[in-house]
VMD Tcl script that draws the C-alpha trace (Angstrom):
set ca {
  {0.00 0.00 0.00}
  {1.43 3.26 -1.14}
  {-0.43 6.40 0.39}
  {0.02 9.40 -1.15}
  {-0.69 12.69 0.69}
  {-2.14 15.44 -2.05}
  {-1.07 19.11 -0.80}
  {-2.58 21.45 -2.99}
  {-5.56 21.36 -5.39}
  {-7.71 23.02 -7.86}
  {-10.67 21.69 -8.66}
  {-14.26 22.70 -10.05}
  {-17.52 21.59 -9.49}
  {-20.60 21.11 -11.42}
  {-24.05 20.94 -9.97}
  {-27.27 20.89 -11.52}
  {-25.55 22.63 -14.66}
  {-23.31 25.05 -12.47}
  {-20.16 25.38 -12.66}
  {-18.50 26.60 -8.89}
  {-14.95 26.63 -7.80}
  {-14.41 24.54 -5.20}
  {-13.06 24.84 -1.78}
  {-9.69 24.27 -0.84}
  {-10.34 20.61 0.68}
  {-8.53 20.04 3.83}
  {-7.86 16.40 3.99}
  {-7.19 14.58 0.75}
  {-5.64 10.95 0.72}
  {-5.03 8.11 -2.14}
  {-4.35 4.79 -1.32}
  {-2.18 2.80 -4.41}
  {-2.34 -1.20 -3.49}
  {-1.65 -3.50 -5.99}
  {-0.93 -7.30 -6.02}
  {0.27 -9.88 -8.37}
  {-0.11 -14.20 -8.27}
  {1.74 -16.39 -10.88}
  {1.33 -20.08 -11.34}
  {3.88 -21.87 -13.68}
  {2.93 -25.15 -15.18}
  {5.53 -26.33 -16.42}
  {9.45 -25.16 -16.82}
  {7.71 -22.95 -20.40}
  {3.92 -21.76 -19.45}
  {2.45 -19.72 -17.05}
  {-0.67 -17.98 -15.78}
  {-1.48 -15.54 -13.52}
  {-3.85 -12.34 -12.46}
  {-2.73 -8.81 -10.90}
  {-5.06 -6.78 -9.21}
  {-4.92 -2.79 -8.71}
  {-7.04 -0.79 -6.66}
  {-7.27 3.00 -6.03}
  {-9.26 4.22 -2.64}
  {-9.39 7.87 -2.55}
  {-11.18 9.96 0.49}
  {-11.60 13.68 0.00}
  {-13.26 15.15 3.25}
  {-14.16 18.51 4.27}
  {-17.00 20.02 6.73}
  {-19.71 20.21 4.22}
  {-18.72 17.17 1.55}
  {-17.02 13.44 2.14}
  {-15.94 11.42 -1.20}
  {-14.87 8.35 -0.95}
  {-14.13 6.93 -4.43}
  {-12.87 3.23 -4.80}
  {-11.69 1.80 -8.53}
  {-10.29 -1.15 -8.93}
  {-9.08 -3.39 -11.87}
  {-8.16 -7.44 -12.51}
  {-6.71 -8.60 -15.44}
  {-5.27 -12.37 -16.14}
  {-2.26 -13.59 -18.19}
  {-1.25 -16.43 -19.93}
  {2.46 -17.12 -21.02}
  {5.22 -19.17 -22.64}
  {8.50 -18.89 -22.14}
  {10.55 -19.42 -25.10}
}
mol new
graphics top color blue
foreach p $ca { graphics top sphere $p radius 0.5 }
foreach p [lrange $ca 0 end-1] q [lrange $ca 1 end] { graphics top cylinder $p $q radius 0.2 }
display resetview
């Protein structure tokens, strides 16, 4: 897990068709974890998946986001 601490920002925000600057947000975090599992077969295949999420929380007094993502992919391989 890899937090990253965001210091300044500039951000916009539309509502209902507005457009408003937003307000400086005073705590802002991202959390990078990512993770990997590999099978081999045999001494020339493999498989395997990796899996990489992103858990943001932006929080000030009048608004809390929390905004998860998150993405598996598989592989397949030969070695030559």
């Amino acid at each position: 897990m890899l937090p990253t601490f965001v210091i300044y920002n500039r951000n916009n925000m539309t509502v209902r068709g507005d457009r408003k600057k937003a307000q400086h947000i005073r705590f802002n975090m991202i959390f990078n974890e990512r993770a990997a599992i590999v099978h081999h077969f045999s001494p020339h295949y493999f498989a395997g998946a990796t899996l990489v999420m992103n858990n943001s929380v932006f929080s000030d007094k009048s608004v809390v986001i929390n905004q998860n993502k998150w993405r598996i992919r598989a592989f397949w391989g030969m070695r030559l």
